[in-house]
VEXLUM-313418 format. One line per 8 residues: number of its first residue (from 1); their letters; for each residue y, z, x of C-alpha. Coordinates in steps of 0.5 Angstrom, whole numbers, plus 500, padded with zeros to 3 digits. Example, Ala and Ser with C-alpha at 12.3 -4.5 7.8 and 13.67 -1.06 7.14 Angstrom:
! VEXLUM-313418
1) as) 491/516/525 | 498/514/527
! end
This chain:
! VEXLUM-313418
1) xxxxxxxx) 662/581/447 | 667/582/452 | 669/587/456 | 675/588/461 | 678/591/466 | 685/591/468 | 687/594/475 | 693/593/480
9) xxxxxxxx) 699/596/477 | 703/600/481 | 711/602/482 | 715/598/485 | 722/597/487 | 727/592/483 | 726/585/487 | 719/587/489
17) xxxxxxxx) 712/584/487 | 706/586/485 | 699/581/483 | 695/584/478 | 687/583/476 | 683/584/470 | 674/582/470 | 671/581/465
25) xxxxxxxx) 664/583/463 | 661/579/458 | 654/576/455 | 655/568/457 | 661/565/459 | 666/567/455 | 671/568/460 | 670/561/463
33) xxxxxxxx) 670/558/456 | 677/561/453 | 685/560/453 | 686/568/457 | 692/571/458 | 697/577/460 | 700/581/455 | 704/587/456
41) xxxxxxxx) 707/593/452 | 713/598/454 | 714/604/451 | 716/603/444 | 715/596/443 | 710/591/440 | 704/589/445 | 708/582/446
49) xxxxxxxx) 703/575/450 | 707/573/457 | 703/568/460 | 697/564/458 | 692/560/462 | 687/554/459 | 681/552/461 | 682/547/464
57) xxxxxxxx) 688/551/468 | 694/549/464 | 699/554/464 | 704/557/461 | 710/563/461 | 715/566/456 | 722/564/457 | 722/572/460
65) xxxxxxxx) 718/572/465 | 718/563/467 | 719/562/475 | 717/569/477 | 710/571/475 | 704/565/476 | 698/566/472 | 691/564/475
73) xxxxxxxx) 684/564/473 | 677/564/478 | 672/563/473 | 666/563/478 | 669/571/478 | 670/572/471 | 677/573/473 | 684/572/470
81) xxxxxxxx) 690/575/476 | 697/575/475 | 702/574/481 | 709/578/479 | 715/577/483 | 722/578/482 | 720/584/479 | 726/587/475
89) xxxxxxxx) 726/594/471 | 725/591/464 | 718/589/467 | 716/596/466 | 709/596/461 | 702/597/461 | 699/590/463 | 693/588/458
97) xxxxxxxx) 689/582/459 | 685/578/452 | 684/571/450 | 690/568/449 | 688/564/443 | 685/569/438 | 684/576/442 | 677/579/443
105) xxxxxxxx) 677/585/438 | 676/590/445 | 682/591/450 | 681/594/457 | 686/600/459 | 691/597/462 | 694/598/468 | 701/601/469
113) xxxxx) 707/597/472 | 713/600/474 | 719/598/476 | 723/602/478 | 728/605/485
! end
């Protein structure tokens, strides 16, 4: 089992940047042995997958956030972050990080992005 927490979020203004964290908490190195990611969701819309990390550090973004935001993980933490830059307001969203494979079946509370002047 699995237990994530996500912190970091905040308001910020349009072009600005902002690095979000999640910790996980499990029984035995499950966080150092998965593909993770970040997910966000706005208001009204789905809960969509915007970067993922291997375990062996590959990484990939989605065309949306690709040459602004880097994901990276320190496995000896336990712990995924996500450095988001060139913030625009349709960044707004709850950021959420799971396996980026086959989510573990509980998610964390989010944290709160907002982009906004």
């Amino acid at each position: 089992q699995v237990h994530l927490v996500e912190s970091g979020g905040g308001l910020v203004q349009p072009g600005g940047s902002l690095r979000v964290s999640c910790v996980a908490s499990d029984s035995g190195n499950i966080f150092s042995a998965r593909t993770m990611g970040w997910y966000r969701q706005a208001p009204g819309k789905q809960r969509e997958l915007v970067a993922f990390i291997t375990v062996g550090g590959r990484t990939t973004c989605v065309v949306a956030v690709k040459g602004r935001f880097t994901i990276s993980r320190d496995n000896a933490k336990n712990t995924l972050y996500l450095q988001m830059n060139s913030l625009k307001p349709e960044d707004t969203a709850v950021y959420y990080c799971n396996a980026g494979d086959v989510p573990f079946p509980t998610w964390g509370q989010g944290t709160q992005v907002t982009v906004s002047s």
